[in-house]
Structure formats: structure tokens, C-alpha cells
C-alpha positions in Angstrom: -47.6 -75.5 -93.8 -48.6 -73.3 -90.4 -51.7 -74.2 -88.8 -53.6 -71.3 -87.3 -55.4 -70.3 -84.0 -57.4 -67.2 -84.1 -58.0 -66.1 -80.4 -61.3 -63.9 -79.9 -62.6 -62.2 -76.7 -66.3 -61.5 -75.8 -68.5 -60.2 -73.2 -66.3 -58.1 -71.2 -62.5 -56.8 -71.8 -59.7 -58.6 -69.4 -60.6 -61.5 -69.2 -57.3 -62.6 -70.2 -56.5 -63.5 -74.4 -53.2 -62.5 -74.1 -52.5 -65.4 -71.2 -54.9 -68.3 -72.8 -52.4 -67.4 -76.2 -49.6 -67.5 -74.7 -50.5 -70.6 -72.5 -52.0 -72.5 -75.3 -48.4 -71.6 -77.1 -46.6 -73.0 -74.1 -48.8 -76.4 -74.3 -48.2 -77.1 -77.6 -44.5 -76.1 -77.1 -44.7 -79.2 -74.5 -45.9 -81.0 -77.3 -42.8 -80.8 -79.3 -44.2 -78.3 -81.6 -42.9 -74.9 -82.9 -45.1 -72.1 -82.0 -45.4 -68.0 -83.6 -47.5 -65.8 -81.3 -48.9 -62.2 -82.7 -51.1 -59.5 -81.7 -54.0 -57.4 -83.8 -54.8 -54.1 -82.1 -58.0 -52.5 -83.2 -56.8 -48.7 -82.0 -55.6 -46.2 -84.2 -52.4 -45.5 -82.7 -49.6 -46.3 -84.5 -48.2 -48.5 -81.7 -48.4 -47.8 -77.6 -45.5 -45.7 -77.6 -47.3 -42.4 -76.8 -50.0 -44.2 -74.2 -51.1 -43.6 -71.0 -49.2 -46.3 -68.7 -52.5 -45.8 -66.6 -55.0 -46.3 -69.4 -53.0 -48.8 -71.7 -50.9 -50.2 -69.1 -47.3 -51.2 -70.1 -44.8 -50.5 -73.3 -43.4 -54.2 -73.9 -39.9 -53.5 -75.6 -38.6 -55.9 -78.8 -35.3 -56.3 -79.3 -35.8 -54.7 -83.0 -36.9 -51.7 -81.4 -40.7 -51.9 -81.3 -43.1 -50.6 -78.6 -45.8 -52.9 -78.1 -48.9 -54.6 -76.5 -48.1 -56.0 -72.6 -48.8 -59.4 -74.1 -46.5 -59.7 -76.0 -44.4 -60.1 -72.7 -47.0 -62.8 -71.6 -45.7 -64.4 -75.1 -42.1 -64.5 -73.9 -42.0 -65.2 -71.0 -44.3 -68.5 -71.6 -42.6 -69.7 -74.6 -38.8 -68.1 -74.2 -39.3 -67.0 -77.8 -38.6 -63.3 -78.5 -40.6 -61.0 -80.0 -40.3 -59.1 -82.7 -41.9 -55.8 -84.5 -43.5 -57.9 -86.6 -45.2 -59.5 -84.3 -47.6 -56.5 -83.5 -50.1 -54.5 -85.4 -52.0 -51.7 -84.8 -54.9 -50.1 -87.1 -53.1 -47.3 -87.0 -49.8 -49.0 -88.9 -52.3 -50.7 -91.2 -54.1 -47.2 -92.5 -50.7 -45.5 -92.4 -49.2 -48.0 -95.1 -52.4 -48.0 -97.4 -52.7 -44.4 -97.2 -49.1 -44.2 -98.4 -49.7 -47.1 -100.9 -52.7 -45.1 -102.3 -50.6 -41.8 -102.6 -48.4 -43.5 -104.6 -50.8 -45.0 -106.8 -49.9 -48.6 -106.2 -53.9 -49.3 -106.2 -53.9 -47.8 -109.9 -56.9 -45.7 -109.3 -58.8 -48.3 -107.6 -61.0 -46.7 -105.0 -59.6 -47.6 -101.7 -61.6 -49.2 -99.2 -61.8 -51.6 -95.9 -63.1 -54.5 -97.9 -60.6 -55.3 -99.5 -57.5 -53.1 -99.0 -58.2 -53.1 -95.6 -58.6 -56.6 -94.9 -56.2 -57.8 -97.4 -53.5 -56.0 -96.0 -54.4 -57.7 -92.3 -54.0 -60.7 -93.9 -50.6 -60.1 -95.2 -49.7 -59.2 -91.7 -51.1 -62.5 -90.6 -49.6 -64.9 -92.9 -46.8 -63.3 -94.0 -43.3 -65.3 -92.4 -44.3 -68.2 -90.6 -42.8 -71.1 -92.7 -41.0 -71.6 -89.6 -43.3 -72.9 -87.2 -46.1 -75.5 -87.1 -48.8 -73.2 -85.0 -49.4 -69.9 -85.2 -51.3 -68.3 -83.1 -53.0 -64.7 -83.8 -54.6 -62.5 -80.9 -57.4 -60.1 -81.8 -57.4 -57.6 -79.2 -60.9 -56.0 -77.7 -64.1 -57.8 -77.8 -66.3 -59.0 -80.7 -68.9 -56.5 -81.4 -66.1 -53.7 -81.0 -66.6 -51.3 -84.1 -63.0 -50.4 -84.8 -62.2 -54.7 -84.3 -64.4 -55.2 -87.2 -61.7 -55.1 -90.1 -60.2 -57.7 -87.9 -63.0 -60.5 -88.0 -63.6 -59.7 -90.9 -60.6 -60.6 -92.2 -59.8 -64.0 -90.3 -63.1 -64.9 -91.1 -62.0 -64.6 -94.9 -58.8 -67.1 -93.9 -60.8 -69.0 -92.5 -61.9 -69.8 -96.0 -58.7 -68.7 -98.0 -56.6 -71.1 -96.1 -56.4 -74.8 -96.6 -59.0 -77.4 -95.2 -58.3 -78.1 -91.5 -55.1 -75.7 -91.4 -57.5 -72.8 -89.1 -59.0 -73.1 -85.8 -61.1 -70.0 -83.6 -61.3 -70.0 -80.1 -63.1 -67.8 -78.5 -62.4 -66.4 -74.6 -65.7 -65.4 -72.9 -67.1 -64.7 -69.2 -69.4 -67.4 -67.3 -70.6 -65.1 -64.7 -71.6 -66.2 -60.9 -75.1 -64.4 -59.9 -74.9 -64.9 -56.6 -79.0 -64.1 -55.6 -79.3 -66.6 -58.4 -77.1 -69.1 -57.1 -75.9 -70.4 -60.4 -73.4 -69.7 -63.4 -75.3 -67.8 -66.3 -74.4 -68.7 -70.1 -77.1 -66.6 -71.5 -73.4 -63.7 -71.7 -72.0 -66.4 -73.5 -74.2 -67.4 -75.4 -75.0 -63.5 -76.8 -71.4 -63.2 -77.5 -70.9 -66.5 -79.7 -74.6 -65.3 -81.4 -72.1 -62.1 -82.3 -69.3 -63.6 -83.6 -71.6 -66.1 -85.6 -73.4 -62.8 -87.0 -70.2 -61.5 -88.8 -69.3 -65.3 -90.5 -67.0 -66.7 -87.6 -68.0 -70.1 -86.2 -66.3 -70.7 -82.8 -64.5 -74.2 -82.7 -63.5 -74.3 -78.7 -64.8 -72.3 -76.0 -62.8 -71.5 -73.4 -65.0 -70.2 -70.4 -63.5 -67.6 -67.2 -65.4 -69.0 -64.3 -64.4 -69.0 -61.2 -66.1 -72.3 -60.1 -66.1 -75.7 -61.9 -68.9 -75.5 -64.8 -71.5 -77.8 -63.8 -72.3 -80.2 -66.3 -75.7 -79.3 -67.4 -74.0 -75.6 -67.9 -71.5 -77.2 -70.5 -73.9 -79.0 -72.4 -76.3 -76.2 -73.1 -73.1 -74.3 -74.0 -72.5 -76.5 -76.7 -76.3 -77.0 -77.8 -76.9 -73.5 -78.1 -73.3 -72.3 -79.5 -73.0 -75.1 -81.9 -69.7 -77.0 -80.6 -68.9 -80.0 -79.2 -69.3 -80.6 -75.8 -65.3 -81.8 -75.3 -65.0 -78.0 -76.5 -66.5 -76.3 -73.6 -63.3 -75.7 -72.0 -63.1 -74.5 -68.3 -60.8 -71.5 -67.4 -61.1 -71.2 -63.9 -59.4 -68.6 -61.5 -55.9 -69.9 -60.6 -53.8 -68.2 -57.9 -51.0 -67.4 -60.2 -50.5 -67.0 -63.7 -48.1 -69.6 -64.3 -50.8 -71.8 -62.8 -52.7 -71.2 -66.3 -50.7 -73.9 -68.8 -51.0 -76.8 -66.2 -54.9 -75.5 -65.4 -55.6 -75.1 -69.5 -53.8 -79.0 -69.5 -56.0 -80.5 -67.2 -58.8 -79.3 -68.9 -58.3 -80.7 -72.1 -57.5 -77.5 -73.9 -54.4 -78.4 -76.2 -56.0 -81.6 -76.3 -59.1 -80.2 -77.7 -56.9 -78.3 -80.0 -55.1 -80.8 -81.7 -58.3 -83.0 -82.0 -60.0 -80.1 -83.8 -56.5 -80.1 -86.5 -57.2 -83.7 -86.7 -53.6 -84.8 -85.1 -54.6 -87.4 -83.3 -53.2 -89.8 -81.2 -51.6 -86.5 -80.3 -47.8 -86.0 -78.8 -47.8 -86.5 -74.9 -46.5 -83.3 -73.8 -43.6 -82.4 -71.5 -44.8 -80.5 -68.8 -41.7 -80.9 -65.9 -40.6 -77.2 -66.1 -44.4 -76.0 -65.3 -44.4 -78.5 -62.4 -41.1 -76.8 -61.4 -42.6 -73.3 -61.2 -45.6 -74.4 -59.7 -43.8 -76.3 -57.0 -41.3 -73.3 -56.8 -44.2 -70.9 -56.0 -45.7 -73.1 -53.5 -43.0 -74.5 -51.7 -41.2 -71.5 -50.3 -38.2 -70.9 -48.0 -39.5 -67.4 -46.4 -41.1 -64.2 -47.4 -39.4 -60.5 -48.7 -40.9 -57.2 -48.9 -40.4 -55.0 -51.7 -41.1 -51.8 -51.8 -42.0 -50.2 -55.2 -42.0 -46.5 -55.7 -43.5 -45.3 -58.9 -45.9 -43.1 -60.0 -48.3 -44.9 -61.8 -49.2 -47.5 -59.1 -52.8 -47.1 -59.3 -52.6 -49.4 -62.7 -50.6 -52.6 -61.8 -50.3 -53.6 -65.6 -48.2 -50.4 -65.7 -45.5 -52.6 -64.7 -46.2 -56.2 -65.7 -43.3 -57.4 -66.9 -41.3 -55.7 -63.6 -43.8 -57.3 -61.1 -43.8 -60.6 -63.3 -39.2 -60.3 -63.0 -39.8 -59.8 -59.0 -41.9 -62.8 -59.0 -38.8 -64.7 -61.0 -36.2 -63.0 -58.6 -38.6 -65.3 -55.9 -38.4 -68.4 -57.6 -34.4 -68.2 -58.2 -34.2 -67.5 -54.4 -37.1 -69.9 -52.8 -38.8 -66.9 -51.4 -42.1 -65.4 -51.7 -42.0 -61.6 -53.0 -44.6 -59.3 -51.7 -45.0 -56.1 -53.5 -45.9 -52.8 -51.2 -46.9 -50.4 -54.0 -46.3 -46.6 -53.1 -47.0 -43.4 -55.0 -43.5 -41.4 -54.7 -45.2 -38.4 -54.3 -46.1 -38.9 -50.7 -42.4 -38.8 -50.0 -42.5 -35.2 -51.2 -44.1 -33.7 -48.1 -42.2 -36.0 -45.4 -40.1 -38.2 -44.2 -39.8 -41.8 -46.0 -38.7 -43.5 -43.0 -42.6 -44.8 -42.1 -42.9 -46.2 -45.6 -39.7 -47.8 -46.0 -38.6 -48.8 -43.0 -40.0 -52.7 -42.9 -39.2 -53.4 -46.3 -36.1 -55.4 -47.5 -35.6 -54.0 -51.0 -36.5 -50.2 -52.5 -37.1 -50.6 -55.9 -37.5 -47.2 -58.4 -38.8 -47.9 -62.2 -39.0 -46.0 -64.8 -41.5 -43.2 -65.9 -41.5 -40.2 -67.6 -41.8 -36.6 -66.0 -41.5 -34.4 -63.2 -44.4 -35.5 -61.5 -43.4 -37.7 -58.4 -39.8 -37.5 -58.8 -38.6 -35.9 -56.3 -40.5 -38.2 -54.0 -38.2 -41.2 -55.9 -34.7 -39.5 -55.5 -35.7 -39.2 -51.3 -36.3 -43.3 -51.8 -32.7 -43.5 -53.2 -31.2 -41.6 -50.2 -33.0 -43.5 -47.4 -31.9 -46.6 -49.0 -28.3 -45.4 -50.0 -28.1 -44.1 -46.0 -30.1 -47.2 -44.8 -27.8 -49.3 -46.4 -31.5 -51.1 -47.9 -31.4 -53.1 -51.4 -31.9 -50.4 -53.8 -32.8 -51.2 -57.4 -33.2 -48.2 -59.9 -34.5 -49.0 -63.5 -33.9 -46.4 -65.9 -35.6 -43.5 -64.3 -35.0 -45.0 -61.3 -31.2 -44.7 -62.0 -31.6 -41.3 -62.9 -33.1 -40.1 -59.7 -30.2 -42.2 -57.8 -27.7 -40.0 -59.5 -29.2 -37.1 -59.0 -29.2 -37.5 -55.2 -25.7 -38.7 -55.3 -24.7 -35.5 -56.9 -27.0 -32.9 -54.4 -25.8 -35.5 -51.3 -22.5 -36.2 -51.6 -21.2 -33.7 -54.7 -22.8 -31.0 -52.9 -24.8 -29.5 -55.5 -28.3 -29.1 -54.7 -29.6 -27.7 -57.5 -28.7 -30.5 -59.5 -31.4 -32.1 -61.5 -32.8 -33.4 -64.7 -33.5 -31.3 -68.2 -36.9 -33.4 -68.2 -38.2 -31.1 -65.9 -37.1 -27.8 -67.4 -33.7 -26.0 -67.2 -31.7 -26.7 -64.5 -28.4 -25.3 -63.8 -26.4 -28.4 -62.9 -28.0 -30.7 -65.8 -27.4 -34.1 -64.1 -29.6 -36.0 -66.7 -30.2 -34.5 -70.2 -31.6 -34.9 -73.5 -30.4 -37.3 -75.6 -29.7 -36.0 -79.2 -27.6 -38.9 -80.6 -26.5 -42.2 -80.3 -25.1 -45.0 -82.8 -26.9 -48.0 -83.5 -24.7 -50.4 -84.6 -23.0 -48.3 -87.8 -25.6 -45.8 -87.8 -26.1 -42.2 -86.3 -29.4 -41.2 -84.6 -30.1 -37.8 -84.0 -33.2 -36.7 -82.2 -34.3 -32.7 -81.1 -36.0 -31.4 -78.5 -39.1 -30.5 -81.0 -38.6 -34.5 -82.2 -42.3 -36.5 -82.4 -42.8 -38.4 -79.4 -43.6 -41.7 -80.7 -40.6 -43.8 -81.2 -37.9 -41.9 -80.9 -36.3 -42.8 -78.0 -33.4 -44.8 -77.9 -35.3 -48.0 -78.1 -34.8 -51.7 -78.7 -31.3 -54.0 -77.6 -28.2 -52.0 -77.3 -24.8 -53.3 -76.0 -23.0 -52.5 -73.0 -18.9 -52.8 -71.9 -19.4 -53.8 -67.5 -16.5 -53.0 -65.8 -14.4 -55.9 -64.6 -14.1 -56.1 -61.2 -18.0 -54.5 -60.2 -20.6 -56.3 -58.6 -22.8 -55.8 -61.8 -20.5 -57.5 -63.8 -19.9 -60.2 -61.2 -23.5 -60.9 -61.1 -23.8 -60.9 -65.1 -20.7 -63.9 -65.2 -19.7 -61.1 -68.3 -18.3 -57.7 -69.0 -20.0 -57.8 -72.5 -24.1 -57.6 -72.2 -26.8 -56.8 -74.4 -30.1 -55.1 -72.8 -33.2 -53.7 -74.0 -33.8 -49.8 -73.9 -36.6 -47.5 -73.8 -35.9 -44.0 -72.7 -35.4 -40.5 -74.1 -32.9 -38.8 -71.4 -29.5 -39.9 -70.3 -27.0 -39.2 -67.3 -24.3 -36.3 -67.8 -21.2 -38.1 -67.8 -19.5 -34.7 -66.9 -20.5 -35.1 -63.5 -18.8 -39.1 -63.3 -15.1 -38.1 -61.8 -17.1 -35.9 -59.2 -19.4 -38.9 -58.2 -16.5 -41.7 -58.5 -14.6 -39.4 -55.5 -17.3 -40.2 -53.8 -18.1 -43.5 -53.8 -20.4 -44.5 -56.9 -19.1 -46.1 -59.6 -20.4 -45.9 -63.6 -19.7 -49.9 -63.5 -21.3 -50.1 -67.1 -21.1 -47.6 -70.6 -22.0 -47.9 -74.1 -19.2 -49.5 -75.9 -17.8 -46.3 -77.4 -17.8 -44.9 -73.7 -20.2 -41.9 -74.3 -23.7 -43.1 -72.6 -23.6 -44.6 -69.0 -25.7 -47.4 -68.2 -24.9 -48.7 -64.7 -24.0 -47.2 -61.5 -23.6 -48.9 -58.3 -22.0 -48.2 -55.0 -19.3 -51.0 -54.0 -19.7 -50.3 -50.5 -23.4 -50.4 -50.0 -24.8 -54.4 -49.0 -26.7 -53.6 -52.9 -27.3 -50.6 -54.5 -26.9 -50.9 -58.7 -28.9 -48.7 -61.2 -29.3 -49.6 -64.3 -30.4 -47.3 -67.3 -32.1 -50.3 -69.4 -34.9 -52.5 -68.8 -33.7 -56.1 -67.4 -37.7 -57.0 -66.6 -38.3 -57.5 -70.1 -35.8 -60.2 -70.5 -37.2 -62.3 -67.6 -38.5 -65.6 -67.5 -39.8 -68.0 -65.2 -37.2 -70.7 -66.2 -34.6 -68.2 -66.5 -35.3 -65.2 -64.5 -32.8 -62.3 -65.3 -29.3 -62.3 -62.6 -30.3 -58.5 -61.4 -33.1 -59.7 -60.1 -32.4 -63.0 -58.8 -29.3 -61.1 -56.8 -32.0 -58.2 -56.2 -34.3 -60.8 -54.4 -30.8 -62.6 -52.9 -29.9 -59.5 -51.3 -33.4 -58.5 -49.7 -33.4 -62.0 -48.8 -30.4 -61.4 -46.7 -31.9 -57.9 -45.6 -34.7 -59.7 -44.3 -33.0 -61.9 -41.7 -31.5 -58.5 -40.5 -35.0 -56.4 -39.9 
């Protein structure tokens, strides 16, 4: 039977729950065990799908289709096991299915209410499907005291008692603040928070404390006096440059030692951790340096594009380089020239987005770098602004631009209305809901053989995951193949293009999925390991 790990925050948000899961997952992978990682979101929305990038940060993309957390990228790309819809839950899904259970009258006139409809049907979510896997480990999002996260502890505290003796574990993620006037670290934060989570039924069993110094040892043992653990379960998590730095860091302290003591495994399996040294030796031991330049529009929140900065990163370890990321706001390219922005950087790289709103600035990012001859990288909007220059450039139509932004007489990129999945006909409309329905989740593509995309892939035959609600006009391919770029890549019925590239240019490929949410550290994805190879060459050239 699964043993689970409840993971709690408290104090303040961001301190990090999604990276101490996933790097506790990755430890007791090294351990030789089978591991299930799986969010609770307390907001109402039904998933992120209609969020803010710049409040909520990043859509993570399952191959089933599902728009979720960021973290559940941090939970690939530690453990290399995919996610899945089922992985993820919202409040929002949760009151959505009892409301519908209660219309029905499944409840038999029972009057419906948090305690126990609520909470029983989080934890079906929680238990349901892991007869799989030896640990699994469940997320709450927010911080305890949180009013809409209350459902939530309330209903792992109730596993904590439904399930079996010794088959749960909580460990709760709090801040150990430095006041410098004061000179010291303060647990009194700590402290309050634990009193919290003790006031709603949930004992902690392991601390594990952000700091960003080592915890002196007086700290740690009025930690565990005065929140009622052991004193080997004060756990340090202290700053670490990067965060693949976080499973060897959480090692060293004794976390998935701690862990396994708490389940009573003991002696406990030494772990296997030669593929962390790797990365960790990767990042620090570096051949040179490359300069990307990222043109987006919602570069004031970085998480808006985790998983893409976390697939440079990879691009850096395949090529023994170090990436730096310059961050610019496309619109600034709207009112002049690019050239001061983009000329010192080895690699232009355009991802996606949604509306009208700094676009133009991105397609004047695809022409420098098509007429510099500089790496260019477009990512599904990013593609679509490279084609839309291509076509005012060298089609000579310069009123050609996307439906997205209203009508348009030479519709370059338009609306999406249908597409197959697998046997089965979608069909959207303009007036569709926004929330999931886009063409979403892993779709197929045919590469032709012959291009550099395919060349780089080893395969004509890919699978990539998809999140986007416009597509190219194919109407306009002959016009744009006269001239020099190629559709290297289309659905396999031929109707939807999904690559372009220019065979002349050093590297210059758009691509109308998302290869960032495939990428791993031990495997980062082959469009950005070229990516980085190419800059890499560009480099030695500036």
C-alpha cells in the first residue's frame, strides 16, 4: 500500500512546496522507490487556463490535455514522470462535480455540505489510483491559515486518521527569517505557523526551514521543543544558487533520511545520486557563456515562463555553456529600432502569449534576426509573428496579420474552428468559453525529411504538447516556400502547420507547440540543445 506525504506551507507564500515535493520525490526516486506527485489548489477556478500569466504565472501543459499548476513542471522535470490531469485539483473542479452530483440527486436529499461532501470528495482525489507507487506525495497549495485552504487540511487531517498506522507523514515548509538589527534567525514565524496547523488537528512530523544561513543549533532545538518534533526533524533548507542544487542540498541535510525514519524503513536504501552530481557539476563547470535574448510580453513575472527558462537552462547543460537570459518587453521594439537591444545577443527567442498587445514589437525581433542571420527561436506565438513578417517582408503584403487582433485582410494566422484528436472531431467558435478549449495536450506531427528540424529530432514522426487557440493560414505556404521558408512540419492529415524554418539562415525554426514542457535536466529537449549549439557558435562570431 502507498505511503503518503502531505506537504504544507506557512508564514509566507513562495517559499518553494512545489520544489521541496518535487525534490523530496527525486530523493526517494534515488532510493529505488516509485514515487506519484499531485497538487491541491485552494482557488475557485476550475484550472489555470483563463489566469493571468502575471498574477498566476505559467499554464503547465499534460499530455492528456490539462492546464495546470507550474509545479507540476517542477514534478517532471525532477522525477522524468509525466503528469497527468489527474494529478491536479482545483476547488473549483471539486464544487463543480458535487454541485452536479447534488443536481442529480446522488446525495438522496442529504443536505450538502463541506464536512463531509466536501472533504470526502478531496479525499477521493487523493487516494484514488496510486496502487502503483510506494510514495505519494500531495501538495496543498497556499499557506495554512488560508480560508479557502481549509477544506484541504481539513481533509488530510481526516487521512491522517483514515489511513493505516505509519502509512502518512506531514511536512511542513516554513520561513526562518534573518532580522538583521537583531542579528539572529527568528522562529517565533515558525513557531505561530506550526501553533496554526496544530489548531486545525494536523501535527507536523518534519520541519523543513527556508533560511538563508545555517540554523544555529540552539535555533533547532527550540524549534523542536516548542513545535513538538524531533530535533533530527528540523530540517535546513537553505538558499542554493540553482534549483537543481535542491535534492543534493535536501540530501545533505538529512531530509529523505528523516523521511523514511518517520515510515519506520529503517536501515534505509542508500540512494543513487550520480545524475544530480552530473547536473551540479554541469552547471558549474562550464565551457563559455551565451546570451539569450527573450522577447515576450509578460517579462515582468519570470514564472510566466518557467518551464522555458528552466529548457534554456537544459539547452546549457547539453552544450557546456552558461545561458544568460536578457529579458525584454516587445513593446519597446514598437517605437524604434531593435538593433540596440539585440545586437550583443547570440540567440532571439519569441514565446508564446496571447493578444495584440506587444506583438508587433515580436514580429520586428523575427526580422532583425531573420536579416541578422541571429539564432531565432519562435514558440507558438512566436512562430506566428515569424510568419507574419515573412509574409509583409518577403510576400510583400503588408497588411498581413493575425485574426487575434481583429479582422485583417490578409489573415496570416486565424481561428482555429476544428481539428481531429485521434478519431474525433473538435469544433470550437469564436463565441466558444475560454477555458479549455484550445487545442491542448500531445498531438502528433509528420517532419519533413530532409529539414533541419527533422535532422535535429533523429525522426520525421514526433509527438508535442499544444496549447494555443489560433493557427497559421496554410493558403499563404506556396507564397512563403518561393521565398525561402519552409513548413518543415504539419499535422499528419496535412491541414495545421507546425514548423517553419528557413534552410538558409545559420538557425531560424518556429515551432507552433511547446518543446519547454518536455525538458529535463537529464534529457533536455533537441530544439533546445541545437538552440543553445547554435548561439554557441553565434557567440564566437560577435
Amino acid at each position: 500500500m502507498a505511503r503518503y506525504i502531505f506537504i504544507t506551507g506557512g508564514v509566507v507564500s513562495s517559499l518553494g512546496k512545489g520544489l521541496a515535493s518535487a525534490a523530496l520525490g527525486a530523493l526517494l526516486q534515488a532510493r529505488g522507490y516509485t514515487v506519484r506527485l499531485r497538487k491541491l489548489d485552494p482557488y475557485l477556478n476550475i484550472d489555470p487556463g483563463t489566469m493571468s500569466p502575471t498574477q498566476h504565472g505559467e499554464v503547465f501543459v499534460t499530455d492528456d490535455g490539462a492546464e495546470t499548476d507550474l509545479d507540476l513542471g517542477h514534478y517532471e522535470r525532477f522525477t522524468g514522470r509525466p503528469a497527468v490531469r489527474a494529478d491536479n485539483i482545483t476547488t473549483g473542479r471539486i464544487y463543480r462535480d458535487i454541485i452536479a452530483r447534488e443536481r442529480r440527486g446522488d446525495y438522496l436529499g442529504a443536505t450538502v455540505q463541506v464536512v463531509p461532501h466536501v472533504t470526502n470528495a478531496i479525499k477521493e482525489f487523493v487516494l484514488d489510483g496510486n496502487e502503483a507507487f510506494d510514495f505519494v506525495l500531495i501538495e496543498i497549495g497556499g499557506t495554512v491559515g488560508d480560508i479557502e485552504g481549509l477544506p484541504f487540511f481539513e481533509a488530510i487531517r481526516q487521512l491522517g486518521n483514515d489511513l493505516p498506522r505509519g502509512h502518512s507523514l506531514f511536512v511542513h515548509l516554513t520561513l526562518l527569517p534573518w532580522i538583521n538589527s537583531a542579528g539572529e534567525l527568528k522562529t517565533k514565524p515558525t513557531q505561530h505557523s506550526v501553533k496554526e496547523l496544530r489548531s486545525i488537528g494536523i501535527q507536523p512530523d518534519i520541519l523543513l526551514c527556508r533560511c538563508d544561513r545555517p540554523v544555529p543549533p540552539d535555533e533547532r532545538r527550540k524549534l523542536a521543543l516548542f513545535c513538538n518534533v524531533r530535533e533530527t526533524a528540523v530540517i535546513e533548507a537553505r538558499d542554493v544558487e540553482s534549483i537543481y542544487d535542491v535534492p543534493m542540498a535536501y540530501h545533505v541535510a538529512g531530509l529523505d533520511r528523516e523521511v523514511l525514519a518517520c515510515f519506520g524503513i529503517e536501515p534505509a536504501p542508500k540512494p543513487n545520486m550520480v545524475r544530480w552530481n552530473e547536473v551540479t557539476e554541469r552547471l558549474r563547470h562550464t565551457d563559455g557563456d551565451v546570451t539569450i535574448a527573450i522577447v515576450g510580453k509578460y517579462t515582468g513575472m519570470k514564472d510566466a515562463y518557467k518551464s522555458l527558462t528552466e529548457a534554456l537552462i537544459h539547452g546549457g547543460l547539453a552544450n557546456r555553456v552558461t545561458v544568460h537570459l536578457d529579458w525584454i518587453e516587445s513593446e519597446v521594439f514598437e517605437s524604434g529600432d531593435p538593433a540596440p537591444f539585440l545586437e550583443h545577443v547570440h540567440g532571439i527567442l519569441v514565446p508564446g502569449g496571447f493578444g495584440q498587445r506587444g506583438a508587433e514589437g515580436k514580429i520586428r525581433a523575427a526580422r532583425f534576426a531573420r536579416e541578422r542571420r541571429v539564432p531565432y527561436f519562435g514558440i507558438c506565438f512566436g512562430m506566428q509573428m515569424a510568419v507574419i513578417e515573412a509574409v509583409r517582408s518577403l510576400a510583400g503584403l503588408p497588411e498581413a496579420n493575425s485574426t487575434e487582433f481583429g479582422a485583417t485582410r490578409e489573415p496570416v494566422v486565424g481561428l482555429l474552428t476544428e481539428w481531429m484528436r485521434g478519431n474525433e472531431l473538435e469544433i470550437r467558435a469564436a463565441e466558444s468559453d475560454l477555458g479549455g478549449t484550445m487545442r491542448l495536450g500531445a498531438y502528433r506531427a509528420r517532419l519533413h525529411e530532409g529539414s533541419r528540424i527533422a535532422a535535429i529530432y533523429g525522426t520525421t514522426d514526433i509527438s508535442e504538447r499544444h496549447r494555443h487557440r489560433y493557427e497559421v493560414n496554410t493558403a499563404y505556404r506556396d507564397a512563403l516556400e518561393e521565398r525561402g521558408m519552409s513548413f518543415a512540419g504539419l499535422s499528419p492529415d496535412g491541414l495545421l502547420p507546425e514548423t517553419v524554418e528557413y534552410p538558409d539562415h545559420p538557425w531560424f525554426i518556429g515551432v507552433q507547440y511547446h518543446p519547454e514542457l518536455k525538458s529535463r535536466p537529464f534529457e533536455p529537449h533537441p530544439l533546445f540543445a541545437s538552440f543553445i549549439a547554435a548561439a554557441k557558435e553565434q557567440s564566437r562570431l560577435v
